[in-house]
C-alpha positions as CSV (number, residue, x, y, z in Angstrom):
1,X,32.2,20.0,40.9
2,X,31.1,21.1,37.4
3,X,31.0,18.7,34.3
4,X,32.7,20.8,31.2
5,X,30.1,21.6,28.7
6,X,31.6,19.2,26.4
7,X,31.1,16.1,28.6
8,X,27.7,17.8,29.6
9,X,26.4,17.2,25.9
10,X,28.2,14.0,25.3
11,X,26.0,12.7,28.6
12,X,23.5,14.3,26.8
13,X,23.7,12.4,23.6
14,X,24.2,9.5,25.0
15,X,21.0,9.6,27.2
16,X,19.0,10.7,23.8
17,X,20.6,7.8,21.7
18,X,19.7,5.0,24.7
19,X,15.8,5.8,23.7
20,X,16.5,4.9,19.7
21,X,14.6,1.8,19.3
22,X,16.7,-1.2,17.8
23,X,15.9,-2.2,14.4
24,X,14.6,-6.0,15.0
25,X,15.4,-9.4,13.4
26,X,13.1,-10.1,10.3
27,X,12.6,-13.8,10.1
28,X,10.2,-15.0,6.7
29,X,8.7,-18.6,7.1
30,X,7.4,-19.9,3.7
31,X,3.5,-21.6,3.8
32,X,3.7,-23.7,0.5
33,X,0.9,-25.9,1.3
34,X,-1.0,-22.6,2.0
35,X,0.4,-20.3,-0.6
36,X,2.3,-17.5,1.6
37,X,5.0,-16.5,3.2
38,X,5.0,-15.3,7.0
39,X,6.6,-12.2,7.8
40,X,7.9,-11.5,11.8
41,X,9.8,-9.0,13.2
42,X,11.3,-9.4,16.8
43,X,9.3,-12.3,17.3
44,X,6.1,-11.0,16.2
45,X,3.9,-11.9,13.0
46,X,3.5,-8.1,11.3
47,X,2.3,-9.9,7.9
48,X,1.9,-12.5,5.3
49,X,3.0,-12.5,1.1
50,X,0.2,-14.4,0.0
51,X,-0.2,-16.0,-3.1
52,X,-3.3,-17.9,-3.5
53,X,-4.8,-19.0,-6.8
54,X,-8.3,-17.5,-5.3
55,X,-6.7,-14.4,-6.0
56,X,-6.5,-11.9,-9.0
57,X,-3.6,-10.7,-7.7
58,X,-0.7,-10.8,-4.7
59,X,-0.9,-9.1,-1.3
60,X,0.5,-8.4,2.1
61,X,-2.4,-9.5,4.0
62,X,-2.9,-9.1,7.4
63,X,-0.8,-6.4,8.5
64,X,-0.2,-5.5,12.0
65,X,1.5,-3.0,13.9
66,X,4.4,-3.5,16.2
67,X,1.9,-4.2,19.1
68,X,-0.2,-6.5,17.3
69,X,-3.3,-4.4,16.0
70,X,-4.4,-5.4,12.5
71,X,-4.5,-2.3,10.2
72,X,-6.0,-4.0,7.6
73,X,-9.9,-4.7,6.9
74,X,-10.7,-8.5,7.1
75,X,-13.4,-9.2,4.3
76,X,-13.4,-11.2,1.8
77,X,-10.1,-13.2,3.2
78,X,-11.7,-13.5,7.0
79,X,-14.7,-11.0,7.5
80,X,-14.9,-9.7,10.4
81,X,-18.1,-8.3,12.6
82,X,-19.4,-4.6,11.3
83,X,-16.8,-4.2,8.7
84,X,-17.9,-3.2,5.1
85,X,-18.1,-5.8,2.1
86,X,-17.5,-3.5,-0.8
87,X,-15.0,-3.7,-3.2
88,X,-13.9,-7.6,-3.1
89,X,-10.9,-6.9,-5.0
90,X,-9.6,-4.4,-1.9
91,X,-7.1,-7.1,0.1
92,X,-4.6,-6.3,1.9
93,X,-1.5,-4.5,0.5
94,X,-1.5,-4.6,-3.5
95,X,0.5,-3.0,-6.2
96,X,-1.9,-3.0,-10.2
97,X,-3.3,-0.6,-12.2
98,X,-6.7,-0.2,-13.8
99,X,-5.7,0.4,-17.6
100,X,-3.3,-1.5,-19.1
101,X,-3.3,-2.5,-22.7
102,X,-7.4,-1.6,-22.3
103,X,-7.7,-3.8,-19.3
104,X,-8.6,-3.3,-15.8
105,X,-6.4,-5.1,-13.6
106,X,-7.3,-3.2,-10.5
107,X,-10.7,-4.1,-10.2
108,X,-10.4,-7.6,-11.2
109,X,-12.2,-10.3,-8.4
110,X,-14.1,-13.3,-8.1
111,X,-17.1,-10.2,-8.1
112,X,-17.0,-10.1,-11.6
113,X,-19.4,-11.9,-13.9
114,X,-18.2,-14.8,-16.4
115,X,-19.2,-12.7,-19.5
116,X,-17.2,-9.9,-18.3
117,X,-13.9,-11.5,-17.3
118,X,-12.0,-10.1,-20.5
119,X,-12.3,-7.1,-19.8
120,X,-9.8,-7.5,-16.8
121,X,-6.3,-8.6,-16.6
122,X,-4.6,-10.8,-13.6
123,X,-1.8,-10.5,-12.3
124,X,-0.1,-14.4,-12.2
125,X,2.4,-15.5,-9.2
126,X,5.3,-17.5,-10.6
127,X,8.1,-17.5,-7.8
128,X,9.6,-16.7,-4.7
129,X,13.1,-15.9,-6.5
130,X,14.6,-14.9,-3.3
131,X,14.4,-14.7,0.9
132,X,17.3,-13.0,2.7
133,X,15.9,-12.6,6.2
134,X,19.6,-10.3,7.5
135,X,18.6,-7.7,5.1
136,X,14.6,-8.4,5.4
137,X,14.8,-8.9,2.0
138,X,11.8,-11.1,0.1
139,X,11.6,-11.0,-4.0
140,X,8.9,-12.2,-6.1
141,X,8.2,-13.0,-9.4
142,X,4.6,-12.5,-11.4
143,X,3.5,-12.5,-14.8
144,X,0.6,-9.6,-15.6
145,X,-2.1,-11.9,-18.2
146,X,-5.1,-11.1,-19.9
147,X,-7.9,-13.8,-19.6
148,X,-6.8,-16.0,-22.5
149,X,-3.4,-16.0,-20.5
150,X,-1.2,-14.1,-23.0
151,X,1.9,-12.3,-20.7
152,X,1.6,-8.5,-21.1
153,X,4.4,-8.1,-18.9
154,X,6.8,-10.0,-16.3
155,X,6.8,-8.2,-12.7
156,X,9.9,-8.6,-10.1
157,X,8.6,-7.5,-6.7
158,X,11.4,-6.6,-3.8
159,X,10.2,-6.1,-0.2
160,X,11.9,-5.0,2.2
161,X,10.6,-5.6,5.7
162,X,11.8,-3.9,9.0
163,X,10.4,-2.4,12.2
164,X,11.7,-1.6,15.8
165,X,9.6,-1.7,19.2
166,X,7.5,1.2,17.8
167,X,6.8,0.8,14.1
168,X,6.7,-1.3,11.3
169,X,8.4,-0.4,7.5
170,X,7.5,-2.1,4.0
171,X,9.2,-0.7,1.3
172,X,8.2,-2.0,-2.3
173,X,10.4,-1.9,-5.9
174,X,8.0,-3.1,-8.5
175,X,9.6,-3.5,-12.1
176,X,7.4,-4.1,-14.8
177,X,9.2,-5.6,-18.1
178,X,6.8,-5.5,-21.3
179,X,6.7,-8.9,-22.9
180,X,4.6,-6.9,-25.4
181,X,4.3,-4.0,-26.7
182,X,2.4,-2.5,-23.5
183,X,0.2,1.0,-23.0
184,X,-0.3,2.5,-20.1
185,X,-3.5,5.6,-20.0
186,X,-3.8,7.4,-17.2
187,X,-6.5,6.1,-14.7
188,X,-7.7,6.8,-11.1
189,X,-7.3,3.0,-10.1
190,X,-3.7,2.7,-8.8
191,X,-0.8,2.2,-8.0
192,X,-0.1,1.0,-4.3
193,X,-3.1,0.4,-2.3
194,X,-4.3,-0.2,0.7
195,X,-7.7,-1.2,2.3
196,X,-7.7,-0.3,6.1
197,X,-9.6,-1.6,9.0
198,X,-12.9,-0.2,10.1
199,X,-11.1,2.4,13.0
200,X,-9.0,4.2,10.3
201,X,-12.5,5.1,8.2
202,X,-13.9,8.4,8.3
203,X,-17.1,8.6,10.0
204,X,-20.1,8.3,7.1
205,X,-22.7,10.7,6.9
206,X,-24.8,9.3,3.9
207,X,-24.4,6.7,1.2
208,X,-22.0,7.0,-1.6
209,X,-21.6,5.9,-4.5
210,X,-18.4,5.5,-6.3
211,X,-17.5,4.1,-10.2
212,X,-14.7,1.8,-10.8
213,X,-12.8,2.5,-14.7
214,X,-15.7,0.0,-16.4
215,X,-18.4,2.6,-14.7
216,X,-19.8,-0.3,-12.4
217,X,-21.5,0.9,-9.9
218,X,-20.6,0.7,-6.2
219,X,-22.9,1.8,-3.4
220,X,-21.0,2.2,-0.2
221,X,-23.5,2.5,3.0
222,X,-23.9,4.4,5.8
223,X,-22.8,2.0,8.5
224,X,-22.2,2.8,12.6
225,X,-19.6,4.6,13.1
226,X,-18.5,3.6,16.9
227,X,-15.1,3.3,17.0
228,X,-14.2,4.7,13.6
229,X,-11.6,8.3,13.8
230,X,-9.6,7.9,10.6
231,X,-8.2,11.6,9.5
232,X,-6.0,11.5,6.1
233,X,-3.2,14.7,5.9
234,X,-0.8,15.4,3.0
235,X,2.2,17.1,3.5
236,X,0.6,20.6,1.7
237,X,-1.6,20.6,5.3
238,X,-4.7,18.8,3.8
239,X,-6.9,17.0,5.8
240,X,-9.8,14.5,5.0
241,X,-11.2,14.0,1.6
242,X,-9.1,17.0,0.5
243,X,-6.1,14.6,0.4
244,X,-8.4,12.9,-2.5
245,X,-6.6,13.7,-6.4
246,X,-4.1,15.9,-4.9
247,X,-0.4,15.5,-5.5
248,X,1.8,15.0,-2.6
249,X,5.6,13.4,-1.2
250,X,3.5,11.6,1.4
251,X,0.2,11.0,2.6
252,X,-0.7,10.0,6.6
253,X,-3.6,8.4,7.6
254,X,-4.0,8.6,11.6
255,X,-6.4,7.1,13.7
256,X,-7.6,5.7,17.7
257,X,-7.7,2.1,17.7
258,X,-8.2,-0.1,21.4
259,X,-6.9,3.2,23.0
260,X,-3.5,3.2,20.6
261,X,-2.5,6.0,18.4
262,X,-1.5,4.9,15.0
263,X,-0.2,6.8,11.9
264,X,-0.3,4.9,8.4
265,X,2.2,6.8,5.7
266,X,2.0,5.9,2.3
267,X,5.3,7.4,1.0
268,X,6.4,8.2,-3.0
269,X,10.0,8.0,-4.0
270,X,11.3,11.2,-5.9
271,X,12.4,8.3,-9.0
272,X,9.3,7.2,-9.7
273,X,7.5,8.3,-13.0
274,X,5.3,11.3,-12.1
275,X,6.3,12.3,-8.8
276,X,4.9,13.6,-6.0
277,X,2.1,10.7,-6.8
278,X,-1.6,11.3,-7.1
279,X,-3.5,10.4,-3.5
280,X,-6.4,7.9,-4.3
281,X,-7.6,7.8,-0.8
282,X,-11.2,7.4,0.4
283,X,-12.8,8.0,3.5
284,X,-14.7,4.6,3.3
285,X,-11.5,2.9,4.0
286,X,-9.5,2.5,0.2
287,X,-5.6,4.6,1.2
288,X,-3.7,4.2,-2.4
289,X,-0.9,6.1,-4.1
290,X,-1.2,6.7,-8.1
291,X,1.3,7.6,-10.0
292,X,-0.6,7.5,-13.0
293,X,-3.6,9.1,-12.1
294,X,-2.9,12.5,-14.5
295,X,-6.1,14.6,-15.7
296,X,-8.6,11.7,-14.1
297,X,-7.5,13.5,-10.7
298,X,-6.7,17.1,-12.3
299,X,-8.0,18.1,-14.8
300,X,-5.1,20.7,-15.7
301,X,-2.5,17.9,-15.4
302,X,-0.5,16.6,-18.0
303,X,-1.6,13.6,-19.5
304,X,0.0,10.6,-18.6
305,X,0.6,7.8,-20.9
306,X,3.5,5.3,-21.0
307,X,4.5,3.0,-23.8
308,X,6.8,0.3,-23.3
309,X,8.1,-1.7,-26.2
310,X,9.5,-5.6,-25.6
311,X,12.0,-5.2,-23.5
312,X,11.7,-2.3,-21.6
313,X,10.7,-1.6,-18.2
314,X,9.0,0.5,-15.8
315,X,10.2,1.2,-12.0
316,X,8.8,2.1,-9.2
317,X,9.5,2.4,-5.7
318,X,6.8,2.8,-2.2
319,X,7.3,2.8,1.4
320,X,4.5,2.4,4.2
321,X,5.6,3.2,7.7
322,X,3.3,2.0,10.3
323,X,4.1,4.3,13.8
324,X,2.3,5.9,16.8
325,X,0.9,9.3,17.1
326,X,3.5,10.5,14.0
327,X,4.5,14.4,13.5
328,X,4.6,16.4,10.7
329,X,7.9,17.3,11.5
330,X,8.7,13.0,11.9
331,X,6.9,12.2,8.4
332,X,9.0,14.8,6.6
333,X,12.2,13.4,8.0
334,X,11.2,9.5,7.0
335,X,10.2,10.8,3.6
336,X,13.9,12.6,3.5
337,X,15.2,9.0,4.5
338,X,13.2,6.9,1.8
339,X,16.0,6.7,-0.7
């Protein structure tokens, strides 16, 4: 006997909707005694908000995919064997800028000589204001200070964590409230980075050398490259260090690790001040998103300069999707989604 069309496509449907991967419980654990708060999803650890004074700065550090691969590089937290040890201030996932008010907050480490320190700003945890694990919900509060401890600015940090069996989601809301009267000049050193593990690199060729905003010097080695397949694409169809100061929705970083596709997507929200952001990705293994990058990535940009007086506030808004072997086509629709 024949099945009408309609039931045909309703069997269909059904079928197709069975495969949809459950979104998974989000359960946070606060460390006090170690500064952090553990992050798991279905049962699994995917990553940690850490806090410690060590730091110039908060992060998501480790991060893991949904089957427990770590996507982000070790040093200086826990170095790990044949990974690079540049750029000390590269943990995790961060959210600061290089140029605010004339300081560098981007760059800021435990790198940086005694005689130098006021040149850079901190950024200073203050609270956990909020954990609402049904809606994978963490908020945080931190105060940006300049070495003498003077508040530029008060930060309010929202996270939203989710994942299913497949993939992993952070989504960030960063708002920035001027305490002072607070300047904000374009510069290559922002906005939402991350440094990746050794497999999501692109294979070196020859030394390098790159210049943080104070022009210090960093020489970044040629090192072995078993093992390391990272490719970065934009959604214009760039590849590699073409993504580097170009303008885009979303940017994918994709590489082999233990025999596992996985697709990192840094993701800009069409609200946030300057969109499509400015890609401030290198193949040494730095994957950021700058929203005020302006003529330091182009030249024929407009520039970009933001002046907040007491008071007033600046918002933005970043997702990173963590996902197997992920389409164009699938990155466009996410991007869609990221409201």
């Amino acid at each position: 006997m024949k099945l009408p069309r309609f039931i045909l496509f309703c069997t269909f449907c059904l079928a197709a909707f069975s495969f949809v991967s459950k979104p998974q419980k989000v359960v946070f654990k606060h460390d006090q005694a170690n500064q952090k708060v553990d992050v798991y999803v279905g049962g699994k650890f995917f990553t940690a908000f850490i806090y410690p004074n060590t730091l110039e700065k908060q992060s998501l550090y480790p991060i893991l995919t949904a089957s427990g691969k770590t996507i982000t590089r070790g040093y200086p937290m826990d170095p790990r064997p044949f990974e690079r040890t540049d750029h000390p201030h590269h943990v995790g996932l961060w959210f600061n800028f290089g140029d605010v008010n004339g300081l560098d907050f981007w760059n800021n480490s435990f790198a940086i000589k005694p005689e130098e320190k006021s040149k850079y700003g901190s950024v200073k945890f203050k609270k956990i204001v909020s954990q609402k694990a049904s809606r994978g919900e963490l908020v945080t509060s931190s105060d940006w200070v300049d070495q003498a401890g003077n508040v530029l600015m008060t930060e309010t940090a929202t996270y939203h964590f989710s994942g299913d069996s497949d993939s992993r989601t952070i989504q960030r809301q960063t708002r920035l409230t001027a305490v002072q009267k607070v300047v904000f000049k374009e510069n290559k050193e922002g906005l939402l980075g991350i440094r990746v593990d050794r497999a999501f690199e692109e294979p070196a060729t020859k030394p390098e050398k790159f210049l943080d905003a104070n022009g210090v010097e960093t020489l970044v080695p040629v090192m072995n490259n078993d093992g390391v397949n990272g490719v970065y694409r934009n959604a214009a169809g760039d590849k590699g260090a073409a993504v580097w100061g170009k303008r885009s929705p979303w940017v994918a970083l994709r590489a082999k690790k233990a025999d596992e596709v996985i697709t990192i997507v840094i993701m800009d929200h069409p609200q946030n001040p300057n969109y499509p952001a400015w890609s401030h990705a290198r193949g040494y293994g730095l994957f950021a998103s700058n929203n005020l990058g302006g003529r330091v990535f182009d030249p024929a940009a407009s520039e970009v300069r933001i002046e907040l007086q007491p008071g007033q506030f600046l918002q933005f808004k970043h997702q990173v999707t963590i996902g197997g072997d992920l389409s164009e086509s699938q990155i466009n629709q996410l991007a869609q989604s990221f409201k």
